[in-house]
C-alpha positions as CSV (number, residue, x, y, z in Angstrom):
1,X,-4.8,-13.0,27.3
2,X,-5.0,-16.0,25.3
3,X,-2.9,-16.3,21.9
4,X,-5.5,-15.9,19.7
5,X,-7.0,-12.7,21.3
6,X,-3.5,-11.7,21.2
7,X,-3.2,-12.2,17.7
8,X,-6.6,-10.4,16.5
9,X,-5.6,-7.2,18.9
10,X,-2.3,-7.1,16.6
11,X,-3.5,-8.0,13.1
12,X,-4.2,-4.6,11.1
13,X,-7.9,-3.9,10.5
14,X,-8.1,-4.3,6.6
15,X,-6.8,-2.3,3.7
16,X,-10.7,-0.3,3.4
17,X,-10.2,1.1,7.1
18,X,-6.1,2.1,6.5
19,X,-7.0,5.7,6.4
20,X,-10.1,7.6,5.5
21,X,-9.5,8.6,2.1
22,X,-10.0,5.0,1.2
23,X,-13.7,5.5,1.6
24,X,-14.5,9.0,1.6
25,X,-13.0,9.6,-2.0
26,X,-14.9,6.6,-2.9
27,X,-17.9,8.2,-0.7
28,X,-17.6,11.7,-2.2
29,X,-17.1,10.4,-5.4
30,X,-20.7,8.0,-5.7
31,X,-22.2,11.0,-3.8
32,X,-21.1,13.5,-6.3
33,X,-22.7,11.4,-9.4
34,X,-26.4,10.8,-7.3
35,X,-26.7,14.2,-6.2
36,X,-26.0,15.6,-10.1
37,X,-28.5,13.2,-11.4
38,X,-31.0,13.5,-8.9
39,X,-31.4,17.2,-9.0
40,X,-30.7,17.6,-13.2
41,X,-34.1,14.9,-12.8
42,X,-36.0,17.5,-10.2
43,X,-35.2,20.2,-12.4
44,X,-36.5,18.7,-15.6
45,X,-39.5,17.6,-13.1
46,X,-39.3,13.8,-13.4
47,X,-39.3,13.4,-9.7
48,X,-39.8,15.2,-6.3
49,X,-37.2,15.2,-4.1
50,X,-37.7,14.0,-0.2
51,X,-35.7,16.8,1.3
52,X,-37.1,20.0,3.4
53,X,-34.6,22.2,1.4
54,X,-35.5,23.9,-1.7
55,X,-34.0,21.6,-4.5
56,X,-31.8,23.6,-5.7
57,X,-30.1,24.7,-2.0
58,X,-30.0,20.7,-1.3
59,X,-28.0,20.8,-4.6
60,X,-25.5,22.9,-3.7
61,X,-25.5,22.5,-0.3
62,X,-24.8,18.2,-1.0
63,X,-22.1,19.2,-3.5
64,X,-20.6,21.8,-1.2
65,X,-20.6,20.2,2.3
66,X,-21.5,16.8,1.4
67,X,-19.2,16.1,-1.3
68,X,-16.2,18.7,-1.0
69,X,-16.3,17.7,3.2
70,X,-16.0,14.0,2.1
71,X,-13.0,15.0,-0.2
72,X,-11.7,17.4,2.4
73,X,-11.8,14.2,4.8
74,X,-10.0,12.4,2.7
75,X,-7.4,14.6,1.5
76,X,-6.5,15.2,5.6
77,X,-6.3,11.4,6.2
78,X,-3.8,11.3,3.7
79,X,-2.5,14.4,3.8
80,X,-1.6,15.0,8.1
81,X,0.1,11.8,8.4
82,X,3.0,13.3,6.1
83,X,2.9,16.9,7.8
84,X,3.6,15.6,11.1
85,X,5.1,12.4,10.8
86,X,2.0,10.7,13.3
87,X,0.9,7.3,12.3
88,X,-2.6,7.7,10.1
89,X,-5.8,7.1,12.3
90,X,-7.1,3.7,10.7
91,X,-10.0,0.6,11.9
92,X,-12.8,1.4,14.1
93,X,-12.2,5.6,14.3
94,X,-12.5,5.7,10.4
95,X,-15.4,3.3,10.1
96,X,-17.1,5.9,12.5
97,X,-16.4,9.1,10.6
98,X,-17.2,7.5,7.1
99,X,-20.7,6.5,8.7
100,X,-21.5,9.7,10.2
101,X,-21.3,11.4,6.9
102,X,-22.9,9.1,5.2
103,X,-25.8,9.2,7.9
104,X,-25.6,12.6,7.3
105,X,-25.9,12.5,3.8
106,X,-29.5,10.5,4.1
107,X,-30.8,12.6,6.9
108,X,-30.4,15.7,5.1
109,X,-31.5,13.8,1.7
110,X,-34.7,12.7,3.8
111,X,-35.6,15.6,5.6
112,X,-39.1,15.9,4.3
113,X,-39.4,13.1,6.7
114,X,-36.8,13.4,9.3
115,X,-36.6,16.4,11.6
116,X,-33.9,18.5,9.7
117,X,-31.9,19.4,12.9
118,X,-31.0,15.5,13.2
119,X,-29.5,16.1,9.4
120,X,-27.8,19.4,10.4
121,X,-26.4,18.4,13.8
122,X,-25.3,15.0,11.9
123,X,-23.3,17.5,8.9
124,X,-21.8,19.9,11.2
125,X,-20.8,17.1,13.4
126,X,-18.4,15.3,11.0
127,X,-17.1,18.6,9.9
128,X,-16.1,19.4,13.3
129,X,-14.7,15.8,14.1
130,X,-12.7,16.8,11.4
131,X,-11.5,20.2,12.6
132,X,-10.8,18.0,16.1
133,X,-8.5,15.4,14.6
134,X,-6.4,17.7,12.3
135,X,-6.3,20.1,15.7
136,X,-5.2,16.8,17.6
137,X,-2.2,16.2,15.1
138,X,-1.6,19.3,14.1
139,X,-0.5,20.7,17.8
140,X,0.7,17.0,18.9
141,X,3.1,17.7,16.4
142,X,4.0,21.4,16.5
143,X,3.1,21.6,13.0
144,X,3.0,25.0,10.7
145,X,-0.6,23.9,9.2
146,X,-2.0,25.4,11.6
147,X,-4.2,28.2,9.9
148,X,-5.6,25.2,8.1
149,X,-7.5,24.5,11.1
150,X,-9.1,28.4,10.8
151,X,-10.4,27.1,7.5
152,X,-12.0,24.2,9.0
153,X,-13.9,26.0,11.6
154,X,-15.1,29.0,9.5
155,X,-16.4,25.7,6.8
156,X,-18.4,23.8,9.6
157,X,-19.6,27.5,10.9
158,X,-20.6,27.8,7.1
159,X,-22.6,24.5,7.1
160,X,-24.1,25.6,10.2
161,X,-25.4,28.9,8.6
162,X,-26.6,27.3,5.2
163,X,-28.5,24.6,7.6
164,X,-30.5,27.6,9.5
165,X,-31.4,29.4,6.4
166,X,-32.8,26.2,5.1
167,X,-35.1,26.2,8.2
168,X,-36.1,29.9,7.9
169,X,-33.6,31.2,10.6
170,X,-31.4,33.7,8.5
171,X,-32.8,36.4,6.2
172,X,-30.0,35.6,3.5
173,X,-31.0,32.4,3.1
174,X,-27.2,32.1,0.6
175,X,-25.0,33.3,3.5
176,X,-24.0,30.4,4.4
177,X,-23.3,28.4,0.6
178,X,-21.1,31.9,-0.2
179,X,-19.3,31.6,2.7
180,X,-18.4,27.8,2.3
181,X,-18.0,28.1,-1.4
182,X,-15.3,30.9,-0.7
183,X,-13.2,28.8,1.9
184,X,-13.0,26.3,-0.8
185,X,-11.8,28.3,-3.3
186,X,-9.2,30.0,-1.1
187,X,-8.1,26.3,0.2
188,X,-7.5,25.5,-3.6
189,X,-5.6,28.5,-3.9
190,X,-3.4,28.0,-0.8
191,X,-3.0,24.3,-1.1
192,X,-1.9,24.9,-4.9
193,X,0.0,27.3,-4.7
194,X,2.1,24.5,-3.1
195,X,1.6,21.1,-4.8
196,X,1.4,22.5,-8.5
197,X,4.8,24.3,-9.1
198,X,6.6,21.6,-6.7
199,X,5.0,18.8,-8.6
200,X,5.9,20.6,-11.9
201,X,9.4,21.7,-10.7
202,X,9.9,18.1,-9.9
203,X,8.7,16.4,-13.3
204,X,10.4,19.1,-15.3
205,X,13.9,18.5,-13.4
206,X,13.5,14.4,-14.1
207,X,13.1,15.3,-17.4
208,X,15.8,17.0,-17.6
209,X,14.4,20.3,-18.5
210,X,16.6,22.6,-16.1
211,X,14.9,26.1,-18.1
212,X,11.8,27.9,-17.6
213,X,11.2,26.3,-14.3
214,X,8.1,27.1,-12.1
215,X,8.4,29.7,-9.9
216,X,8.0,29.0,-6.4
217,X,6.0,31.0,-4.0
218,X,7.0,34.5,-3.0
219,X,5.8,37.7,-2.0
220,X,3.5,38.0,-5.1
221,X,2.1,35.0,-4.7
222,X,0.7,36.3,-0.8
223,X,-0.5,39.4,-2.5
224,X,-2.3,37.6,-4.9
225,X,-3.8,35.2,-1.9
226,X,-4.4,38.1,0.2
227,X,-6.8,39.7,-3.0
228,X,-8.4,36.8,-3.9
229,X,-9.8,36.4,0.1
230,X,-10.4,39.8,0.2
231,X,-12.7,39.8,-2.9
232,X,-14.4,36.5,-2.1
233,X,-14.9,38.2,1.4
234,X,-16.8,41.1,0.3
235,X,-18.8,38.8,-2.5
236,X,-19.8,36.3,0.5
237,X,-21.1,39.1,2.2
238,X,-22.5,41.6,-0.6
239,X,-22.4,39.6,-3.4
240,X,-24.5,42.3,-5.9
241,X,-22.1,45.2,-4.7
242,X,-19.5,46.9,-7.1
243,X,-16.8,46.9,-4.6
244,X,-17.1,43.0,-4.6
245,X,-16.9,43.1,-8.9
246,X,-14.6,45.2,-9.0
247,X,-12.1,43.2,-6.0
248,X,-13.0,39.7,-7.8
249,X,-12.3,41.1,-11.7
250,X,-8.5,42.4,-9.7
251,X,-8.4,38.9,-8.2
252,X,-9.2,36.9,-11.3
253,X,-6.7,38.4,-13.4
254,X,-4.2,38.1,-10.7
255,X,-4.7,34.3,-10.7
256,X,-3.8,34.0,-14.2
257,X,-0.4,35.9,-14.1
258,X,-0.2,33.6,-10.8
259,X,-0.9,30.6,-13.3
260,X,1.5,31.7,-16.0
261,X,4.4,31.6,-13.6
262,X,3.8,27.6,-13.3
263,X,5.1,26.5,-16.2
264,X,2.3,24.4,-17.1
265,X,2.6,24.1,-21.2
266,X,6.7,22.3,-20.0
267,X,4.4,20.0,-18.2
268,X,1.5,18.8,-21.4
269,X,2.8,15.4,-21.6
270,X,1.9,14.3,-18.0
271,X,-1.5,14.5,-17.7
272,X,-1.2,14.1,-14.4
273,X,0.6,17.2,-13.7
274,X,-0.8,18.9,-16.8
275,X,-4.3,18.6,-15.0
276,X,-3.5,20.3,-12.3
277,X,-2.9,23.2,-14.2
278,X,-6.2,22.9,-16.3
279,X,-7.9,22.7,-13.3
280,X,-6.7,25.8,-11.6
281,X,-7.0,27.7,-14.5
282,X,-10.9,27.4,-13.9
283,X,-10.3,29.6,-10.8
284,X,-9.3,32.9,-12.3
285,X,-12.1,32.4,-15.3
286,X,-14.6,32.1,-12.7
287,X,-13.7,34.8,-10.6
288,X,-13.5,37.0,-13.8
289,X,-16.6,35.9,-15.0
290,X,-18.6,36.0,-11.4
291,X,-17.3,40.0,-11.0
292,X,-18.2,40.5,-14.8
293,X,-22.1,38.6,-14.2
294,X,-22.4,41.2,-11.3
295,X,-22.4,44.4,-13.6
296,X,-23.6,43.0,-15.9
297,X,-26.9,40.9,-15.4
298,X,-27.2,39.9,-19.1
299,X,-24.2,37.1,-18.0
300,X,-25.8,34.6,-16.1
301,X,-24.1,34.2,-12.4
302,X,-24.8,30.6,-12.8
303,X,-22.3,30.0,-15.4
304,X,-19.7,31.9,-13.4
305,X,-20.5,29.4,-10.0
306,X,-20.1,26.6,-12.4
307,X,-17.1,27.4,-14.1
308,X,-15.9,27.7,-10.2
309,X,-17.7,25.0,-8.6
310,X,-18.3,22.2,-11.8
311,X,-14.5,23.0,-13.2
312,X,-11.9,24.3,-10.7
313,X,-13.6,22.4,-7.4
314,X,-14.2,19.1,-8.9
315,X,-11.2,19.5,-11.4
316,X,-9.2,20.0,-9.0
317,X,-10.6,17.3,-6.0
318,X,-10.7,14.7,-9.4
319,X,-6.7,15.6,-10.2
320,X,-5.4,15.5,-6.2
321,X,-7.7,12.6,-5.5
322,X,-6.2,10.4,-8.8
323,X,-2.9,11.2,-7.5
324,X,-3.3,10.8,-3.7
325,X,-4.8,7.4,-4.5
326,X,-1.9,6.1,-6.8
327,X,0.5,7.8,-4.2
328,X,-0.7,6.0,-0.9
329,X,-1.5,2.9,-2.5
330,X,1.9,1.8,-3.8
331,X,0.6,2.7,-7.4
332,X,3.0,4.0,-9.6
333,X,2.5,8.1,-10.3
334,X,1.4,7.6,-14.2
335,X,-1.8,8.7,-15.4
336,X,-3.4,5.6,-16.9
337,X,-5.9,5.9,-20.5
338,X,-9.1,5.5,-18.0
339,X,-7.3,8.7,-16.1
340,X,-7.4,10.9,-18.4
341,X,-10.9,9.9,-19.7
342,X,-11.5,10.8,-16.1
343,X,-10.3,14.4,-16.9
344,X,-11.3,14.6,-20.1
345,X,-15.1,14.1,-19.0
346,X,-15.1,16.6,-16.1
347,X,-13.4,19.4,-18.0
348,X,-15.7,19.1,-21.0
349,X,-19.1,18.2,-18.9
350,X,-18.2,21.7,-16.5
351,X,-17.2,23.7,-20.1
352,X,-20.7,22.6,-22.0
353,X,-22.4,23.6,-17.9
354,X,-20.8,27.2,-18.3
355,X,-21.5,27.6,-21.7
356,X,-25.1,25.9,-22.2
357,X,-26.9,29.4,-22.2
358,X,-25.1,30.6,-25.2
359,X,-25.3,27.5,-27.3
360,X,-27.7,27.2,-30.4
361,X,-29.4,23.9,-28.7
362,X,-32.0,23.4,-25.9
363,X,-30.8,24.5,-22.2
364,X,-32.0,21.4,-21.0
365,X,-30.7,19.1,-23.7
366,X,-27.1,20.9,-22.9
367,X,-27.7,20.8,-19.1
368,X,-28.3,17.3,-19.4
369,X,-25.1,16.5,-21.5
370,X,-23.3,18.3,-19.6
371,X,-24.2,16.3,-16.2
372,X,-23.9,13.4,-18.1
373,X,-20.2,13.5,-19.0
374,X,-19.7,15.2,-15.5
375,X,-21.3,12.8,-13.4
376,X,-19.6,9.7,-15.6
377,X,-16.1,11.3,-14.7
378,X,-17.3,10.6,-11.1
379,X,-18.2,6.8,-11.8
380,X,-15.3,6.0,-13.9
381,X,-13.2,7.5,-10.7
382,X,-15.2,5.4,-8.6
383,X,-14.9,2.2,-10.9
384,X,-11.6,2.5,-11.7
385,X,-9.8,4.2,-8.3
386,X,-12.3,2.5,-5.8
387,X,-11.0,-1.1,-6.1
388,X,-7.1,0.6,-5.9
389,X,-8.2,2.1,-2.6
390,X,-10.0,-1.2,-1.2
391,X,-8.0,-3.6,-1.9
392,X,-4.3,-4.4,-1.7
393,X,-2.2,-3.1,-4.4
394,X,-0.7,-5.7,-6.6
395,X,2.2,-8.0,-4.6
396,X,1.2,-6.6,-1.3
397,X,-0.9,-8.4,1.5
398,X,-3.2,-6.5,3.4
């Protein structure tokens, strides 16, 4: 081998390809914003859009699987190197991954014109090259993540289900968006549950505030986990029943004593800890309001989904995506002016979604606010994070 072959086989592929989050945040992030403002146009009928789907299942199957599978993608990347102490996949393998769920992303986008199958096998295939990597590391390494990987397969399964009804081959045509939309709530909660009293814990003790710290998971924290999947269980399945009311009304209020034993007021004056609370507390104000929509109709279920999906899913992925970025990338953990704009915008644009039906101006005047700030929360990130995760962080070479 020659010296210079030698020396292109060793030099490390460049920053973009160290890792996947690099590009899918970025991905997920771009995605998020076009598939907001494409379907808040079809819905005010400025355009058609070119998929098979029903607009408003492409809409929430985009930002279910599309964009919370890119920031799943991601948050793996980043997040199994550190469980198992294996060396991050990076180059050629990532390049891969990032374009087959972007391909994905256009076939399904363009199914109108492209057979759907090529879009569904495309989706489910990069969720499942997903669920074989993490299975790769996770047992290389004898791991304890392992029910993580349980997650993964019931999601792709989910994507799977929610491509079929599309094409007329399931009679609930929703099974398969419930189903998805409740593994992602119960992987906010579990993953949580973790990071937000540990990352409060640890910025209350550097401050030297040694009172009134978080407390840590225990056995009440597992009953309220084991609730919460039991009540988004029954809604995935029978989600006009009373049993699954009643379960999610029990789980919701559960989640907020679970959130009142974080601490999170100690922690106001780092937003970047702070927003992790404001995110999660989305969670047990959607659950109460999705079991309170179910008896009774005159609350609209849509404002319950979005307090779920617009404030707790993309509250949270914004808040663990900021930080992951600044953490991985050398950046210093210190939420920035732009950052908190970055919250700010999310949290307002989900709270004017939730409550546009009850406000004294027109639905789609509020509905198109409320996209607005949401959707710019998503540029900002991409603006202002996107270049962090491309390029080499200040004094460092790639």
């Amino acid at each position: 081998m020659s010296r210079g072959a030698a020396f292109a086989k060793d030099r490390p592929p460049p920053v973009w390809l160290q890792g996947a989050f690099r590009l899918l945040f970025a991905g997920g992030a771009l995605w998020a914003s076009i598939v907001v403002t494409l379907w808040v146009g079809a819905l005010a009928g400025r355009w058609t859009l070119p998929t098979a789907m029903e607009p408003l299942a492409w809409h929430q199957h985009e930002m279910l699987f599309g964009y919370l599978g890119a920031v799943i993608g991601g948050f793996l990347s980043a997040a199994i190197p550190n469980w198992t102490g294996r060396q991050p996949v990076a180059g050629w393998p990532v390049a891969a991954a990032v374009g087959l769920w972007f391909a994905a992303r256009l076939a399904i986008l363009c199914s109108a014109h492209v057979p759907p199958i090529v879009g569904a096998a495309l989706d489910v295939g990069f969720l499942l090259l997903l669920l074989a990597y993490a299975a790769r590391q996770i047992f290389a390494s004898g791991n304890r993540n392992k029910p993580i990987l349980i997650v993964l397969a019931l999601f792709a399964l989910a994507s799977a289900l929610d491509h079929a009804a599309a094409m007329g081959a399931l009679a609930d045509p929703a099974l398969g968006m419930r189903l998805g939309f409740a593994l992602v709530l119960l992987l906010i909660a579990l993953i949580s549950g973790r990071i937000i009293p540990a990352f409060t814990r640890n910025w209350m003790m550097r401050q030297g505030l040694g009172e009134g710290l978080p407390t840590m998971a225990n056995r009440f924290d597992m009953a309220v986990m084991a609730a919460t999947a039991l009540a988004l269980g029954v809604w995935a399945i029978a989600p006009l029943g009373v049993a699954a009311a009643v379960l999610l009304l029990v789980a919701g209020g559960l989640q907020a004593v679970r959130l009142t034993r974080w601490s999170g007021l100690r922690a106001v004056r780092d937003p970047l800890v702070f927003v992790l609370h404001v995110s999660y507390a989305w969670l047990p104000v959607g659950l109460l309001l999705l079991g309170a929509a179910i008896l009774n109709p005159v609350l609209p279920v849509s404002s319950a989904m979005h307090a779920l999906a617009a404030g707790a899913m993309a509250g949270m992925t914004l808040a663990v995506m900021t930080r992951a970025t600044r953490g991985h990338t050398g950046r210093p953990l210190e939420a920035d002016g732009v950052t908190v704009v970055i919250y700010l915008l999310v949290h307002i644009g989900a709270l004017l979604r939730v409550t546009a039906p009850w406000l004294p101006v027109d639905y789609m005047l509020a509905m198109r606010i409320a996209g607005g700030l949401w959707s710019g929360a998503f540029i900002l990130f991409l603006l202002v994070y996107g270049p962090m995760a491309l390029r080499p962080a200040p004094g460092r070479s790639a």
